[in-house]
KETIBA-443196 format. One line per field, with one value per residue (C-alpha): residue number from 1; residue in one letter; x, y, z. Coordinates in steps of 0.001 Angstrom, whole numbers, plus 500000, padded with zeros to 6 digits. Example, Ala and Ser with C-alpha at 12.3 -4.5 7.8 and 13.67 -1.06 7.14 Angstrom:
2
nr = 1|2 $
rest = A|S $
u = 512300|513670 $
v = 495500|498940 $
w = 507800|507140 $
***
This chain:
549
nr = 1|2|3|4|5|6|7|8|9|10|11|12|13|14|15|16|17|18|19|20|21|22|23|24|25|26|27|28|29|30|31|32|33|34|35|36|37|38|39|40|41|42|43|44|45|46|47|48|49|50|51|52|53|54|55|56|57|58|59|60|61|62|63|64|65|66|67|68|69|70|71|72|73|74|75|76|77|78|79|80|81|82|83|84|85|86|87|88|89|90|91|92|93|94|95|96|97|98|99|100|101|102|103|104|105|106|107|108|109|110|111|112|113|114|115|116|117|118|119|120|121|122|123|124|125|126|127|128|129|130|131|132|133|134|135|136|137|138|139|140|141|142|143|144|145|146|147|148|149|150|151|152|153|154|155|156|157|158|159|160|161|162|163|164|165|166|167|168|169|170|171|172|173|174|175|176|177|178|179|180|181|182|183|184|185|186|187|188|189|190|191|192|193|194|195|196|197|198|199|200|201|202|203|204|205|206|207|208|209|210|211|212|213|214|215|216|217|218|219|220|221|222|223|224|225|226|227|228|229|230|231|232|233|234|235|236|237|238|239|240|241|242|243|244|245|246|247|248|249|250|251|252|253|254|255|256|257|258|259|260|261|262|263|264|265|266|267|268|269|270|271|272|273|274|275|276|277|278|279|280|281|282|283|284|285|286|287|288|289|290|291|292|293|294|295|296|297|298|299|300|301|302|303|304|305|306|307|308|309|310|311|312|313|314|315|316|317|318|319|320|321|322|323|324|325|326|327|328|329|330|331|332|333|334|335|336|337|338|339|340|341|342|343|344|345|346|347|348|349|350|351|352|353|354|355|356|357|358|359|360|361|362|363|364|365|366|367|368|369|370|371|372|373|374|375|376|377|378|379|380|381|382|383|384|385|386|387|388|389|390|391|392|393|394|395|396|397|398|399|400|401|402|403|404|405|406|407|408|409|410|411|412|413|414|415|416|417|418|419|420|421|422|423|424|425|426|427|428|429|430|431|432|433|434|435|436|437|438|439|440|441|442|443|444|445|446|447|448|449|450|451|452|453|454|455|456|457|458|459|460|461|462|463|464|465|466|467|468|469|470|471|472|473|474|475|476|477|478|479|480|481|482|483|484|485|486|487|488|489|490|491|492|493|494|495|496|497|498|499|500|501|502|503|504|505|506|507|508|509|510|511|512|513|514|515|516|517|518|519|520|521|522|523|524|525|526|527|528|529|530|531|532|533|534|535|536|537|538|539|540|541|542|543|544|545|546|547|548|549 $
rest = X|X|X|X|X|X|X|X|X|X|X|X|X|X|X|X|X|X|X|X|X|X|X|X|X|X|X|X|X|X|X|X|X|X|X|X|X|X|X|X|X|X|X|X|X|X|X|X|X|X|X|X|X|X|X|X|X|X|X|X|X|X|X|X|X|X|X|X|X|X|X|X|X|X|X|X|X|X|X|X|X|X|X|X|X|X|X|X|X|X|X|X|X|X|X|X|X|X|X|X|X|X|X|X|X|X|X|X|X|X|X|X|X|X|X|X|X|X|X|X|X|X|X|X|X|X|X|X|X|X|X|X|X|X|X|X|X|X|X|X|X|X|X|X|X|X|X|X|X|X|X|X|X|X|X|X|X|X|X|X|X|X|X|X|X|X|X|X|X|X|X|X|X|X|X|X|X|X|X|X|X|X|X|X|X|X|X|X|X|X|X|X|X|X|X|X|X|X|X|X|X|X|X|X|X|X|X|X|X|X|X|X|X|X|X|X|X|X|X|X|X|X|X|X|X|X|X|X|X|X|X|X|X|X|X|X|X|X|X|X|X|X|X|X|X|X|X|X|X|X|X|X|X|X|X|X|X|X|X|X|X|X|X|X|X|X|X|X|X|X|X|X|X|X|X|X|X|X|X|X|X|X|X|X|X|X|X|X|X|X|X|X|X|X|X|X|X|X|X|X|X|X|X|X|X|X|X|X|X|X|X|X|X|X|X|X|X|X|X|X|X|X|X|X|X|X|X|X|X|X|X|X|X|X|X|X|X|X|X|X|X|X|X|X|X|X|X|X|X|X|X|X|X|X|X|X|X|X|X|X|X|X|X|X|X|X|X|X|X|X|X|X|X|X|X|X|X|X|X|X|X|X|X|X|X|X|X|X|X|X|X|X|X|X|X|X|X|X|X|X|X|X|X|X|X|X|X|X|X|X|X|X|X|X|X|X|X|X|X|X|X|X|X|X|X|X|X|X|X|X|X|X|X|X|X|X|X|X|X|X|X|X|X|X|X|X|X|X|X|X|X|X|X|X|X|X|X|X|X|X|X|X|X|X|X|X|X|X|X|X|X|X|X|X|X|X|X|X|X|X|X|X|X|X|X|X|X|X|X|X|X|X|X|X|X|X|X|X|X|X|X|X|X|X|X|X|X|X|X|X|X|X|X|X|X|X|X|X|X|X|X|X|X|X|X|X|X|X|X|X|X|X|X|X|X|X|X|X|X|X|X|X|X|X|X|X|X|X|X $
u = 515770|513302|516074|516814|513712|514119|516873|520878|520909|523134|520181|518478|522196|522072|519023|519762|522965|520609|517804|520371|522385|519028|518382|521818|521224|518289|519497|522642|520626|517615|520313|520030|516766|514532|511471|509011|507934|503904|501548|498587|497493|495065|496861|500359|501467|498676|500709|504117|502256|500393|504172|505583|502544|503163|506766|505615|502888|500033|498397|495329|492351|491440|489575|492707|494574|492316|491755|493704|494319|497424|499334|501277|501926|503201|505804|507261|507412|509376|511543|512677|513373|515540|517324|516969|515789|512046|512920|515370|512936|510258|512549|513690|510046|509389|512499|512192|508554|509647|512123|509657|507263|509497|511243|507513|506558|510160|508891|506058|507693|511336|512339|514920|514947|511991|511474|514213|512215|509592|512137|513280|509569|508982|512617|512845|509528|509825|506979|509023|511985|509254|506193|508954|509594|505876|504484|501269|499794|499563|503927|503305|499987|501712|504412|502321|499619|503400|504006|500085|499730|503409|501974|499316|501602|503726|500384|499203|502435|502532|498745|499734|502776|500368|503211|504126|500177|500078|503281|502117|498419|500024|501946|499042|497538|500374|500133|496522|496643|498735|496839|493799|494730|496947|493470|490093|488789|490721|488004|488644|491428|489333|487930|491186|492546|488602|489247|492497|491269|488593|490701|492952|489640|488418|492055|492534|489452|487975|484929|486206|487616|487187|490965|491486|488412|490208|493649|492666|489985|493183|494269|491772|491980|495373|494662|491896|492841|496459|493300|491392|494064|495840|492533|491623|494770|494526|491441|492003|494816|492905|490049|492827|493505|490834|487715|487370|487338|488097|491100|490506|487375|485518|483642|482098|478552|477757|479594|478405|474904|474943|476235|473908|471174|472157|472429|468402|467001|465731|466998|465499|467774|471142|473398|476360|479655|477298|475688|473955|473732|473068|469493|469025|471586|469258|466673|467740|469141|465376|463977|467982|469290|472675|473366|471942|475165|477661|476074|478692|481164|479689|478057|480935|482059|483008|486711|487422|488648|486360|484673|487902|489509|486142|486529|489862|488081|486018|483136|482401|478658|478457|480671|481449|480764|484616|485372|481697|482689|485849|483962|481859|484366|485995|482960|482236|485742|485279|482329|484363|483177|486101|487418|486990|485257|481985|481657|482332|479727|476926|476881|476983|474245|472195|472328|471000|468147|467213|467308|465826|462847|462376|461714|459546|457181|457211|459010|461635|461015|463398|464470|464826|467580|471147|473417|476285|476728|479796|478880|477123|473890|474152|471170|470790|471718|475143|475535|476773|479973|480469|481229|482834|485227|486352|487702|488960|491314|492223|493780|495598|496787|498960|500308|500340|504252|505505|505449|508765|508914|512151|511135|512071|508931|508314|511708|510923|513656|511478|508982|510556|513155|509115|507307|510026|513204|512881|510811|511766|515829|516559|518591|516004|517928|519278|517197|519848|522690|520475|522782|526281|527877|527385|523868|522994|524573|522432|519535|520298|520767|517641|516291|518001|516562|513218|512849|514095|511465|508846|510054|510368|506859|504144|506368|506096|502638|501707|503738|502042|499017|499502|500769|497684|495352|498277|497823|494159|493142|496156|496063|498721|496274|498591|498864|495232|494520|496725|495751|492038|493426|495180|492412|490091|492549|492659|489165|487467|489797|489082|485485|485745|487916|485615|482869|484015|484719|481068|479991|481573|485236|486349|489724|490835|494089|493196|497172|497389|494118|495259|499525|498753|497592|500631|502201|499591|499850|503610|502992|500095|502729|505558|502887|501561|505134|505778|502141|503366|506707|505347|502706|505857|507502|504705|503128|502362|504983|503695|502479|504693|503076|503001|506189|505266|506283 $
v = 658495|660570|661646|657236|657034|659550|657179|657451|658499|661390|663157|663174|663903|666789|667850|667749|670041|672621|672942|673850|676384|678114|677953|679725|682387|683421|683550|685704|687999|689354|689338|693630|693662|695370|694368|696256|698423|699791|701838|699529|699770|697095|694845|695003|696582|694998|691681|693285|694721|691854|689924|692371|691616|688541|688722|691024|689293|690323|692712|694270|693152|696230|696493|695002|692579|689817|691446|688844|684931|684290|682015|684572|686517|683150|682884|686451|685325|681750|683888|686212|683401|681696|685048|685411|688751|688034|689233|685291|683251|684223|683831|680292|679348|679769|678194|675166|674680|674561|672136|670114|670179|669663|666250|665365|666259|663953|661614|661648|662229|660685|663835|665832|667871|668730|669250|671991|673923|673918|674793|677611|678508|678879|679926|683259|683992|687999|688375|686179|689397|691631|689482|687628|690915|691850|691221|690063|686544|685606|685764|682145|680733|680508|677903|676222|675353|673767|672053|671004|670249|668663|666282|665525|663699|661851|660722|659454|657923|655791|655082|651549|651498|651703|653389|656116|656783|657554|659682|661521|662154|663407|665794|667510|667545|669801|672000|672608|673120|676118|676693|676897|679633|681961|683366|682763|681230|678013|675502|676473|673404|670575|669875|669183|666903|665067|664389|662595|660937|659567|658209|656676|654744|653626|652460|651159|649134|649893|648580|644901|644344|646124|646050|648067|650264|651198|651730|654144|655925|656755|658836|661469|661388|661929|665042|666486|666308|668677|671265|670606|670320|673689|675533|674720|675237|678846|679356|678069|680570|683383|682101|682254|685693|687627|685253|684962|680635|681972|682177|685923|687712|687686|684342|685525|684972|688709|690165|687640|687802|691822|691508|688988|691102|694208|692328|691180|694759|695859|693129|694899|698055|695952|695982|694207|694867|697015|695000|697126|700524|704142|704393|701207|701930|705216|703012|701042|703537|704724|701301|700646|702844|700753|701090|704576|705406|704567|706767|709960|707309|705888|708847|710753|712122|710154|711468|710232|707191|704005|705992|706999|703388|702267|704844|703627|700520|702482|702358|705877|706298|703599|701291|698162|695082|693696|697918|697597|695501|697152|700424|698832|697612|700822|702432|700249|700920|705059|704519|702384|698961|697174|697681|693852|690480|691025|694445|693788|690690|692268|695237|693731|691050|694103|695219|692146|691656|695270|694931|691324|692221|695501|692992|690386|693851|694619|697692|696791|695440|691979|688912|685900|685284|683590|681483|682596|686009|687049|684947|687228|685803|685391|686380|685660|688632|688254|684769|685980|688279|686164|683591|686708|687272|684149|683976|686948|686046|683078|685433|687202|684324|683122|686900|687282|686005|688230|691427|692770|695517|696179|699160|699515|700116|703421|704594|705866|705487|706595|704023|701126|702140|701990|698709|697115|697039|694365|692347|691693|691922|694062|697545|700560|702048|698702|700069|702481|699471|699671|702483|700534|699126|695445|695737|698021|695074|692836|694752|694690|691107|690680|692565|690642|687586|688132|689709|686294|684607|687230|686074|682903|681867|682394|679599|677100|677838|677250|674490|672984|673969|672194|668877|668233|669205|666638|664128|664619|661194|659086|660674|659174|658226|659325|662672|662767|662464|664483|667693|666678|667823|670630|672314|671616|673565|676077|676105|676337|679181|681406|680713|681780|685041|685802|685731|687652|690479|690878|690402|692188|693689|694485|692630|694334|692158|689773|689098|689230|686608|684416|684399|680960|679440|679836|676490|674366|676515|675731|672268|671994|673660|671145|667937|669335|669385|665612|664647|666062|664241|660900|661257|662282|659064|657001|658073|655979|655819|656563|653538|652657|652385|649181|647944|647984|644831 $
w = 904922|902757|900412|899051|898272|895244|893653|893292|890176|888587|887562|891604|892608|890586|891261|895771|894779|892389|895063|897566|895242|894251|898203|898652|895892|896916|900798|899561|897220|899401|902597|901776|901988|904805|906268|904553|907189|906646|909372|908959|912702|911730|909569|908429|912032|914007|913556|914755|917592|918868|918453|920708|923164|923282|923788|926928|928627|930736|928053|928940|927072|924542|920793|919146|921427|920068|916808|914378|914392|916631|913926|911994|915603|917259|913917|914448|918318|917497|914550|917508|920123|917548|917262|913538|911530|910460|906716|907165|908185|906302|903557|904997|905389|901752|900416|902927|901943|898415|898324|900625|897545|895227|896731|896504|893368|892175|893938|891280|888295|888460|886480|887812|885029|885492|889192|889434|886615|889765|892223|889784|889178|892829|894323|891821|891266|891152|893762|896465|896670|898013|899267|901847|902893|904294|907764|906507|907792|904156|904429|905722|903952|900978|902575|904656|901369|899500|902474|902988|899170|899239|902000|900202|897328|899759|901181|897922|897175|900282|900585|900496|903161|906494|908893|906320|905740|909243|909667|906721|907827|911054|909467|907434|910672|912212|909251|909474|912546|912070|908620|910309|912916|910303|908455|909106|905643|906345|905319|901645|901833|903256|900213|898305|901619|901185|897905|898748|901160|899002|896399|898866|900605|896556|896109|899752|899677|902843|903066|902256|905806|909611|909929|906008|907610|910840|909414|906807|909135|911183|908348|908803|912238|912669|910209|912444|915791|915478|914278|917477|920019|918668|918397|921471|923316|921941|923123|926616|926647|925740|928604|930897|930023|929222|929817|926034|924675|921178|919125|918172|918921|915225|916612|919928|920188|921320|918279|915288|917230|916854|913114|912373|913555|911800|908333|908862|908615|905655|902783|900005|900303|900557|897552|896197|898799|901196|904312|906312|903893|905835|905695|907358|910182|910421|911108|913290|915457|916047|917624|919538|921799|922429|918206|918773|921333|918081|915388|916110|915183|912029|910491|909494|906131|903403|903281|907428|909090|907861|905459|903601|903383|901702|899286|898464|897807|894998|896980|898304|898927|902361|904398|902210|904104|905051|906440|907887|910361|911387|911513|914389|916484|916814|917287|919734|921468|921183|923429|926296|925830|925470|928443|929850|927500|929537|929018|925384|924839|926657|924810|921338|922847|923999|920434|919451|921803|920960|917220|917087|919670|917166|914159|916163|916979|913026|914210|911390|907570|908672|906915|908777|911522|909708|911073|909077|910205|908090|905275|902928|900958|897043|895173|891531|889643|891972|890171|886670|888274|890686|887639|885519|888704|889222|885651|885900|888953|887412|884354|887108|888923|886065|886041|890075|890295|887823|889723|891347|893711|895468|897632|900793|902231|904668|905243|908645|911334|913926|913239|912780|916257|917894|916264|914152|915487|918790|917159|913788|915300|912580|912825|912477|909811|908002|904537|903755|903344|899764|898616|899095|895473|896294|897145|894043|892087|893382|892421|889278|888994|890771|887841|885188|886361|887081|883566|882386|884264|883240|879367|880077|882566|879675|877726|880301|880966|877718|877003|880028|878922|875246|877144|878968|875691|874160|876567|877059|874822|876664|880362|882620|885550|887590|886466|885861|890050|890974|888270|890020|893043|892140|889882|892935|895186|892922|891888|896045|896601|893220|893810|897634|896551|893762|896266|898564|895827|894586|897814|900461|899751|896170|895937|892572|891470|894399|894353|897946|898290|895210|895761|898013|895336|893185|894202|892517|889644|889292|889894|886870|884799|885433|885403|881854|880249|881789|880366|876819|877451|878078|875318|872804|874173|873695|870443|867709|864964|861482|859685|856907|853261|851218|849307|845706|843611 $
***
């Protein structure tokens, strides 16, 4: 079993009966808390309403039925058929995930000690009592990249032991799989499982013999095909539905064609976080009469609909690019086209053909055609805050787990009775057990111990911190592979969330975008006090001075 390979020693019994009384605590203290219920039609809600869809069946194909990846949806669907309240297995999710990663990461470090400072790091981190709470899709990322990044270490601990190298290859497969279908920026973790793999083939030896070749090249394989058998089961169900082979509808050809086409017109005039700015749209509905049928829903004043939520964004004068898109779509639903999948595609295709042919003619100052349709060009002067973003996200992500909110979220009976009550099986009016004695003491010692943490996390962090400056001249090796691999997890995704904020959607705190990556964090913390540790134990005693005769 997994749990003799961590030893029978007192200090790994100790730590198996800590993990599960931090499990327990945490259970008991957020049992009063509500889902936190929000009227985000197309994001917080959409999730609860597409649940509830597919709880029904047979939904009609419409502008949002297809609107989000169907991983988070499918959770909220299995959380209700196991007849639990959402708000507990979310909460489970996160806890289980933890003490997944954490059995790894002792499996590492033979320190018990020092593993339950990362299971206390990541069971009461003040964020958890409210972020558990949400019904966004980024509820689960954060478990699923401990439980990726916790079978990551288990793979590098048993690169040599060919069955276990298998069995754990296959189940970083069945977590990407998942992974991959919860948001759409899922490559930003292939090249933290590369670089494992990589290692593993230098230390494996695989190009000395076929048979070392073959075994190892199973690995990857076994990592790859969950992804494509998932994905593509999705897809087939949506093709048996609606006549759509896509997971959600961001990737049809007719709508990234469209996009893409729109994005080509007039380069010059773009700006930072604006695609397709209102003058060009102006021109463009000259030369295309099917973008031309939209404008009474995208000209409108800055303080309605699309226009309003970009303004919230601080950027008032246009669409930015991430509302841009959503903008069109419903645009493109006020004016009855998403009524079926081929009504949809060949209108956004007719766009395209009409736009494209209007650029071929010179009708249209146009930059050449991009694959990438949602993938917004950098330019030089976007180089230097791109750079000055990503360090400033990495400043917030070592302050991201310290917030704690313990609102109740809208406090509307009548909405949750509607969207949240079936689904998430919890009672419409469950936020008011808040008011009841117990449950204001557990508030406050909710309180009382995330202010500890909030004292104590910047002394860990820096003693982490001076351990691997410490340790820096005698690196454990290792340590040293396995802080690569977390600072290249951590790295990808603050580079991809820092471009995506001077490019197309300011992300302000990016807490939201960043809150995955807090695992790896708390692992580099815990790693950098065991690298000081050993480097203590190891150091050189002080060379005694000459006897004088």
């Amino acid at each position: 079993m997994w749990w003799k390979r961590l030893g029978n020693s007192p200090g790994t019994t100790w730590l198996l009966w800590g993990a599960i009384a931090l499990v327990l605590f945490k259970l008991w203290a957020i049992a009063h808390l509500p889902i936190h219920a929000s009227l985000a039609y197309h994001d917080n809600l959409r999730y609860i309403i597409r649940a509830t869809q597919l709880l029904q069946g047979d939904v009609p194909y419409d502008g949002l039925v297809l609107a989000r990846q169907p991983g988070y949806p499918a959770f909220i669907v299995a959380s209700y058929y196991l007849g639990m309240p959402l708000r507990l297995s979310q909460e489970l999710l996160y806890l289980a995930a933890g003490v997944f990663l954490g059995v790894s990461l002792q499996r590492w470090l033979k320190a018990p000690a020092l593993t339950f400072l990362f299971l206390a790091l990541y069971s009461l981190a003040p964020f958890s009592y409210h972020w558990n709470r949400q019904t966004l899709q980024e509820v689960i990322y954060l478990p699923l990249t401990a439980v990726f990044l916790g079978g990551c270490l288990n793979l590098l601990q048993d690169r040599h032991r060919p069955r276990v190298f298998l069995l754990h290859s296959l189940l970083i497969g069945l977590v990407l799989a998942i992974f991959w279908n919860t948001r759409p920026e899922g490559v930003w973790i292939l090249p933290t499982l590369s670089l494992c793999y990589l290692y593993i083939a230098q230390e494996q030896g695989i190009f000395r013999s076929r048979p070392r070749f073959v075994h190892f090249a199973a690995g990857p394989l076994l990592s790859l095909a969950p992804v494509i058998f998932v994905t593509s089961a999705l897809a087939w169900s949506n093709y048996l539905n609606y006549g759509l082979y896509h997971t959600y509808d961001l990737k049809t050809p007719g709508l990234t064609a469209a996009y893409s086409s729109l994005q080509r017109v007039s380069p010059g005039r773009q700006r930072p976080q604006i695609a397709v700015p209102e003058a060009t749209r102006r021109e463009i509905y000259a030369v295309s009469p099917s973008f031309r049928r939209l404008k009474p829903d995208l000209e409108i004043s800055p303080d309605e609909g699309w226009r309003a939520a970009s303004c919230g964004l601080d950027v008032c004068e246009d669409y930015v690019a991430g509302i841009f898109y959503w903008a069109l779509r419903d645009a493109v639903d006020a004016q009855g086209f998403y009524e079926s999948v081929a009504d949809t595609e060949d209108f956004y295709w007719q766009i395209a053909q009409e736009v494209n042919g209007a650029c071929e003619r010179g009708w249209l100052d146009c930059q050449p055609q991009r694959r990438a349709s949602f993938i917004p060009s950098l330019s030089r002067d976007l180089i230097q805050p791109w750079l000055m973003s990503t360090l400033r996200l990495g400043h917030q992500l070592t302050r991201s787990s310290l917030v704690l909110r313990l609102d109740s979220g809208l406090e509307d009976i009548e909405l949750r009775e509607r969207y949240y009550q079936q689904i998430t099986r919890e009672a419409a009016d469950f936020f008011q057990a808040r008011s009841q004695p117990l449950n204001q003491v557990k508030d406050v010692l909710i309180r009382g111990i995330s202010h500890l943490y909030q004292v104590l996390f910047p002394i860990c962090l820096g003693l982490g911190l001076l351990g691997w400056i410490w340790s820096f001249t005698h690196p454990s090796p290792k340590l040293l592979i396995l802080a690569a691999i977390l600072l290249l997890c951590i790295l990808v995704r603050l580079l991809l969330v820092a471009y995506i904020d001077v490019t197309s959607w300011p992300v302000g705190a990016g807490d939201r975008y960043l809150r995955p990556l807090l695992p790896a964090l708390w692992l580099l913390m815990v790693m950098g006090i065991q690298a000081g540790l050993q480097r203590w134990r190891h150091r050189q005693p002080p060379a005694s001075e000459p006897v004088s005769t």
